[in-house]
C-alpha positions, -999 to +999 in steps of 0.1 A: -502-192+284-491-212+319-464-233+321-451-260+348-436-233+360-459-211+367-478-242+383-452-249+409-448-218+420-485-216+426-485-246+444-452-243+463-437-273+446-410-285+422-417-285+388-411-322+388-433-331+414-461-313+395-452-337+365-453-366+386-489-351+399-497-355+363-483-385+347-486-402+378-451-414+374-446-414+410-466-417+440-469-379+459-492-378+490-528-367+484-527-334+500-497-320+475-514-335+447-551-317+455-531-285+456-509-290+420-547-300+404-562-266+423-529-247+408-537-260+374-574-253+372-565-219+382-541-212+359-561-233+332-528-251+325-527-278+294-495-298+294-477-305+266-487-340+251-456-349+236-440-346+279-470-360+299-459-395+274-424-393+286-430-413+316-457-439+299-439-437+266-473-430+248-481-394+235-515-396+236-514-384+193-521-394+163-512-391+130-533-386+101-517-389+067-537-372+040-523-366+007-536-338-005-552-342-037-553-307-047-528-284-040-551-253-040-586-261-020-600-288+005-638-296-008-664-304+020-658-343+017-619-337+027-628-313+052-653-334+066-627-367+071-606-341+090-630-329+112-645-360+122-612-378+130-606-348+148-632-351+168-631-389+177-592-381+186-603-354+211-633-376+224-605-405+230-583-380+248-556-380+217-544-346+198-542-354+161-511-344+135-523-336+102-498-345+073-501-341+037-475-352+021-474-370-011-457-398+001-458-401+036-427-428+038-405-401+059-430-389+079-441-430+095-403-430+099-398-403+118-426-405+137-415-441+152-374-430+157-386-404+175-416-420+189-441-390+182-470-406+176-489-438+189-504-444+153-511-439+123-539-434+100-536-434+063-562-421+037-553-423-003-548-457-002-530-468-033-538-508-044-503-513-033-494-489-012-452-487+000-470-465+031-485-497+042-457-522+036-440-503+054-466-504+084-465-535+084-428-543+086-424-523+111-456-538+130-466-501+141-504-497+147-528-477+121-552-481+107-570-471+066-596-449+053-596-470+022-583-504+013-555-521-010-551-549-027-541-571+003-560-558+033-548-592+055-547-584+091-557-545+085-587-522+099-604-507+071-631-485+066-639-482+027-673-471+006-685-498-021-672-477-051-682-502-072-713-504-060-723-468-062-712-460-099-736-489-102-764-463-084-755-438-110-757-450-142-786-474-132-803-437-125-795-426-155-803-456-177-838-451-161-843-420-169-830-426-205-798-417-211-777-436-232-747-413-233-731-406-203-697-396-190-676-405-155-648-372-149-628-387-118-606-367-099-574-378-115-559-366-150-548-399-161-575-423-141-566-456-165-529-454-148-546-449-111-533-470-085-559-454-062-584-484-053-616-456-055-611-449-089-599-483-102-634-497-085-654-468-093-645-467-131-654-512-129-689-505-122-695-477-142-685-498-172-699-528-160-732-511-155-732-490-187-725-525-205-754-541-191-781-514-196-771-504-226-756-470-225-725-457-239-700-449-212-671-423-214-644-417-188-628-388-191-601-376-167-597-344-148-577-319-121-601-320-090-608-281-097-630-260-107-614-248-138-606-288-147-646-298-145-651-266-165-623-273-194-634-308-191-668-303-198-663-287-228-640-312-242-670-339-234-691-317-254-670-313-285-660-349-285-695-367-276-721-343-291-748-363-281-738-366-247-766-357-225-757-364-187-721-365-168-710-379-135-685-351-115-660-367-090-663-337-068-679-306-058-651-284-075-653-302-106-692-305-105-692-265-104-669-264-135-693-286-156-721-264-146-702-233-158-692-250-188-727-265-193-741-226-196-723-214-217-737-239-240-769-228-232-777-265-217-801-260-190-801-290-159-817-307-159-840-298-188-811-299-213-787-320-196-785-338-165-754-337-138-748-367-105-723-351-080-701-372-061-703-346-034-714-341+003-752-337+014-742-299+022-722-291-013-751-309-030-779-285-016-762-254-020-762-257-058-793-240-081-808-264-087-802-289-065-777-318-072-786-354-074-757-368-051-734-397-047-721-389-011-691-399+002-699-406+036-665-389+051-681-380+087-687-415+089-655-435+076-636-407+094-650-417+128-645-455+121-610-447+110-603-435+138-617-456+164-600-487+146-572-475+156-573-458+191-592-491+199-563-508+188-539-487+212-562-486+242-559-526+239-601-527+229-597-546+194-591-580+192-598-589+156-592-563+126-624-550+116-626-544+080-657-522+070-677-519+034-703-493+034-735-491+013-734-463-017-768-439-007-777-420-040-800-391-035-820-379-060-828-344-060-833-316-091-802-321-117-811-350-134-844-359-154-860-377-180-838-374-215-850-349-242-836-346-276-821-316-279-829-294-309 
């Protein structure tokens, strides 16, 4: 891999005149700078990003603080936030630092003492979230993938969670159900201080209350092996439960597992809503009848919010509520009492 080094000795130059070529931190005649840029395309040099900021005391990154949600496996929604933040950081001209940590407090503080990163987004948003207090106090730019309780003055890009467990058991209740269960991806969702869960579980109940139909939250690990233990707890408990909402695609593949070795077909038998992405949800046999998180999306906005903000674009802070889309597709159907 080239260096500066290797750049001004191509060019027959100091190595800090080629990073003054670069960050334009001083002005070098035209001639000497055409010859560092031939030098660099030759020797297909990338300078660091952390030393072309030095002299403009921006790094061109940012930070994306994920908490990882399972320790073990990134489903196709999680992967799909990374990738598409990814890609609006590259298409801005920013590298991106990916951190999962739990908490996140130590990372924002290092990054600003030792000025790292220009920003900061942050995904797991709890309803009050010390991450964000702490933003805030220290008035350093980011923006959220998710919202809290007091989103004053703060970019956001959310879905309606309310709103689409509304979709679901609506679905359902038309189709005749009056059992159904809601496995989140949390062990303990009544104690969640994450605003997804505390929003999705709201309309589920409100919805379930108004058509009628008997609704059971039951939480779980977001694995495969907690949709499948799950399941079969559901089962033993509710025997006349006859259709289940999974929180992801890991735990939707448990329940399905689970699900035959009861010898409960779907969607003859029993029928299954993924909260899943469009690809996870056509890969299954049969297909699954989807609540999609639209990650690609709220990724991109995420993003932009915030490089926006840095690049001096954004004047107000844009705060962002998308519409649910549920797609209906083979695993749920018209209730039959089982024999």
């Amino acid at each position: 891999m080239s260096t500066s080094v290797d750049v001004a000795k191509k060019a027959r130059v100091s190595v800090s005149t080629v990073s003054y070529a670069l960050s334009g931190a001083r002005p070098i005649s035209e001639k000497t700078r055409q010859r560092i840029m031939q030098a660099v395309e030759e020797l297909d040099y990338h300078p660091n990003l952390l030393a072309r900021g030095l002299a403009s005391k921006r790094t061109k990154i940012i930070a994306l603080l994920y908490p990882a949600v399972s320790k073990d496996y990134l489903d196709d929604v999680q992967l799909d936030f990374i990738a598409s933040i990814t890609n609006i950081a590259t298409h801005y001209g920013y590298g991106l630092l990916l951190f999962t940590s739990p908490s996140g407090e130590h990372e924002i503080t290092r990054f600003i003492k030792e000025g790292l990163v220009d920003g900061i987004i942050l995904m797991e948003v709890r309803i009050n979230d010390s991450r964000v207090t702490l933003m805030n106090e220290l008035g350093y730019p980011f923006s959220l993938i998710g919202h809290c309780e007091n989103n004053a003055g703060i970019s956001y890009v959310d879905l309606d969670f309310h709103a689409a467990l509304r979709l679901c058991i609506q679905h359902l209740a038309g189709l005749k159900h009056r059992e159904v269960a809601f496995i989140p991806t949390f062990v303990d969702p009544a104690n969640s201080q994450h605003n997804y869960t505390i929003e999705s579980m709201r309309g589920f109940h409100g919805a379930a209350g108004e058509t009628g139909v008997k609704s059971i939250v039951h939480g779980s690990e977001p694995t495969v092996q907690g949709g499948y233990e799950t399941m079969h707890a559901l089962l033993d408990q509710h025997p006349d439960l006859t259709a289940v909402i999974a929180g992801n695609d890991l735990i939707y593949t448990g329940v399905a597992q689970a699900l035959t070795e009861r010898r409960l077909r779907v969607p003859k038998d029993f029928s299954v809503i993924g909260i899943v992405s469009h690809r996870s949800a056509e890969k299954f046999t049969p297909q699954v009848t989807s609540l999609s998180i639209p990650s690609t999306e709220m990724g991109r906005l995420g993003a932009e919010f915030l490089i926006k903000k840095l690049e001096g674009q954004e004047i107000e802070p844009q705060q962002v509520l998308l519409a649910p889309q549920l797609t209906v597709r083979q695993s749920t159907a018209r209730y039959k009492k089982r024999l």
